[in-house]
N, C-alpha and C positions, 0 to 999 in steps of 0.2 A: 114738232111732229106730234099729232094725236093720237091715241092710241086706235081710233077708229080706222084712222089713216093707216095704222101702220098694218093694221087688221088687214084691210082693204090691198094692200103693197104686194104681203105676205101671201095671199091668197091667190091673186093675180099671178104671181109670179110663179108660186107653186102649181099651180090649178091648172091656168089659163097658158101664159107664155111659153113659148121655143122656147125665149133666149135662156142661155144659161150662167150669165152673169146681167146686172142689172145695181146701177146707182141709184139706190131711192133717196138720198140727202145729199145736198153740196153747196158749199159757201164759196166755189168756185168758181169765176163768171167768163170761164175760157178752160178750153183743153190745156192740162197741164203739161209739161215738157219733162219734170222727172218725179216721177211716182213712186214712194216706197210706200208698203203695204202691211199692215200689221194683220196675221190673219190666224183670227184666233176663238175659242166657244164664246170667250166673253160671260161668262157665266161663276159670278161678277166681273166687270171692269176694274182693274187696281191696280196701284201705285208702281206693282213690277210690271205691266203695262206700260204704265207711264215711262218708265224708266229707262224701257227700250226705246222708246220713242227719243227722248232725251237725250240718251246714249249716241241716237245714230244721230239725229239733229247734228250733235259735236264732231262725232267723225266724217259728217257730209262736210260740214261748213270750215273743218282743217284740212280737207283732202282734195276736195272742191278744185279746178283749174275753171271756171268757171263762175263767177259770183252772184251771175245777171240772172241765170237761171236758179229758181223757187221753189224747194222742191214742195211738193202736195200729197198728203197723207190720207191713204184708205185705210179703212177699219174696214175689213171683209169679214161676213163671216156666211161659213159654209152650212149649209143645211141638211149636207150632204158630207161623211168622212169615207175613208177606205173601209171601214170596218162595218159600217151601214147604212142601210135604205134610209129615203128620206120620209121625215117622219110628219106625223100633224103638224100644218104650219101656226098654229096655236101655240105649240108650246116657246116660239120665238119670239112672243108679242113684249114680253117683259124683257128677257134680254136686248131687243133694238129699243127699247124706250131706257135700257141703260147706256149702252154706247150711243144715244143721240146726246145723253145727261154727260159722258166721258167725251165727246166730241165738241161738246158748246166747251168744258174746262182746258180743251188742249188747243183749241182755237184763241182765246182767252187769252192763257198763257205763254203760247209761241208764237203766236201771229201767222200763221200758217193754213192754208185754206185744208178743210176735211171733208171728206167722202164718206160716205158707209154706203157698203156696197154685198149683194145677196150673189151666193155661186151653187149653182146645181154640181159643180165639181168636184171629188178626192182628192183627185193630184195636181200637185204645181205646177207640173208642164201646163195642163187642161186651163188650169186657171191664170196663168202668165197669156196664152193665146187668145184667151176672149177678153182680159183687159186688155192688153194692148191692141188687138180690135177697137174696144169700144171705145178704149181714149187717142185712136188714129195715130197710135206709138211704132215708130218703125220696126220692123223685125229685129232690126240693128242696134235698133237702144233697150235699152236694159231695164228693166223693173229690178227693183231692191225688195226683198222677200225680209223682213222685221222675225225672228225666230228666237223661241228656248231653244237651251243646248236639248231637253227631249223629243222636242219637235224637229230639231234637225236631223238626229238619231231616226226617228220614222221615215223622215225623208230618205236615207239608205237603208231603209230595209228590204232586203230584196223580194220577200215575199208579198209584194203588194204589184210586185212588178212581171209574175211569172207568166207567162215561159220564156219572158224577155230578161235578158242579162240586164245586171246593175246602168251597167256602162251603159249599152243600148237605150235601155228606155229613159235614163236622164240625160243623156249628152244635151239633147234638144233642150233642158232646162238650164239645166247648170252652167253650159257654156256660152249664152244669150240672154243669162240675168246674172246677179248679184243675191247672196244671203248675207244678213247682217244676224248674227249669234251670240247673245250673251251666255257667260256662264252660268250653273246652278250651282247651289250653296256646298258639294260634296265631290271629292274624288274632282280636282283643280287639273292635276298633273295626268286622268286616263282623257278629260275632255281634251287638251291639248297635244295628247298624244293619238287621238281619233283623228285629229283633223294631220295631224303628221303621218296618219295612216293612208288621206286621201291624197296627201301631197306623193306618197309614193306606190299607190298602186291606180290611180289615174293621171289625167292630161294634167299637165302644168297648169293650164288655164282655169280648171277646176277648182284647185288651192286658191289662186287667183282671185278667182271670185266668190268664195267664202272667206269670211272676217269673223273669228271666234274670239268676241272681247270679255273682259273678267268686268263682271256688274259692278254696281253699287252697292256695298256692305247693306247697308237696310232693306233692299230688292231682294237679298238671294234666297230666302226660303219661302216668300210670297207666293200662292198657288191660289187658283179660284176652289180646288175643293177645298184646303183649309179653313179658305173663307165660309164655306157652306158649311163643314162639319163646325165651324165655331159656331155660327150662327141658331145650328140646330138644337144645340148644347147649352142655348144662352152663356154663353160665356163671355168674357167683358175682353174688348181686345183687339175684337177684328174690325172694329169702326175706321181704328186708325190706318187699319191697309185697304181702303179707299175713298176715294173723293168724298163732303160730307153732303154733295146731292145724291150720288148711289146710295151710302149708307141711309140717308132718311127715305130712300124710294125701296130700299129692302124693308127696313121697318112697317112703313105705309101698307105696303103689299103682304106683309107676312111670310115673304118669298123663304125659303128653304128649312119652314119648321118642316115640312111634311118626310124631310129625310129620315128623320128617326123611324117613322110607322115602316118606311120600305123595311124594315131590317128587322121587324118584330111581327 
């Protein structure tokens, strides 16, 4: 993917098109059958990334009643969050020429066809209904939501939901997909006592279909601002928390000196 191209994706999609989700990459030469989705700023791509991906790979392929089926992995990423408007589609252009760079490595490595896919959408419900749309997924099957323990905490916030109750405005999600949840590096025992929170003030089915797994020791303190406030910092360190194409395409680019001046 060229950057001209991705200019040219971005634009159209933002600018021009309705739709509000849209594949612009795939190694894929058919509609996939089970879709889990990593959906995320990407701002870098890295290794705790990777890891959920990894993570879930293991627990499809143990849990699995099914072996024939493959599953296929989207990297989405939203242009669009609950907290705001959608911005210049410029400032996207570096990030999707890094998840094409994180997609050629996990293709690579798991043999596993990958997506990267653009959403005008906040919310997960929004965005479960127009993939499964566009990849002809029955209402009845399930998309797998790839999530930090933070990101799943946003997920029940209720304030993004008002004047609709918790319960109301996710049933439609939660009970017609799947979250797969790794933990973060702190407070082990309130993240598993959250999700023992859902087990008992919603539907069985709920609990059900969230899975809140304890990471990989070298994963758990990984964050994309870390990576940028090291980066700004020149500091020696953060090459190793990602792939060493992102890291020579941060380099190349100059990408995230400019954080310092915000702040002075």
């Amino acid at each position: 993917m060229s950057k001209n191209l991705i200019s040219e994706q971005l634009k159209n999609f933002v600018q021009v098109s309705s739709s509000s989700f849209e594949v612009i990459h795939s190694t894929a030469s058919f509609l996939p059958q089970k879709v889990f989705i990593l959906d995320s700023s990407f701002n870098p791509p890295h290794k705790g990334h990777y890891a959920l991906v990894t993570k879930y790979l293991e627990y499809y392929n143990s849990h699995s009643h099914n072996s024939s089926i493959r599953p296929s992995l989207l990297l989405l990423l939203s242009i669009k969050n609950a907290d705001k408007t959608i911005p210049d589609p410029n400032v996207f252009v570096h990030r999707l020429e890094m998840i094409h760079l994180f997609s050629q490595y996990v293709e690579a490595e798991m043999k596993i066809d990958v997506s990267i896919g653009l959403t005008k959408h906040a919310k997960f419900i929004d965005k479960a209904f127009s993939i499964k749309e566009r990849f002809r997924i029955p209402p009845e099957d399930k998309l797998t939501f790839l999530l930090g323990f933070d990101t799943l905490i946003r997920v029940f916030n209720p304030e993004y939901y008002k004047p609709l109750s918790l319960r109301d405005a996710l049933r439609g999600f939660v009970e017609s997909n799947e979250i797969f949840c790794l933990t973060r590096n702190d407070e082990i025992d309130m993240q598993f006592q959250f999700m023992n929170s859902i087990s008992r003030d919603f539907p069985p089915v709920w609990s059900e279909n969230i899975k809140l797994v304890h990471n990989e020791e070298n994963a758990l303190s990984i964050s994309s601002s870390y990576i940028r406030n090291e980066v700004s910092f020149n500091r020696k360190g953060w090459e190793d928390l990602v792939f060493h194409s992102i890291s020579s395409y941060i380099k190349e680019n100059d990408l995230y000196l400019d954080i310092l001046k915000q702040h002075f």
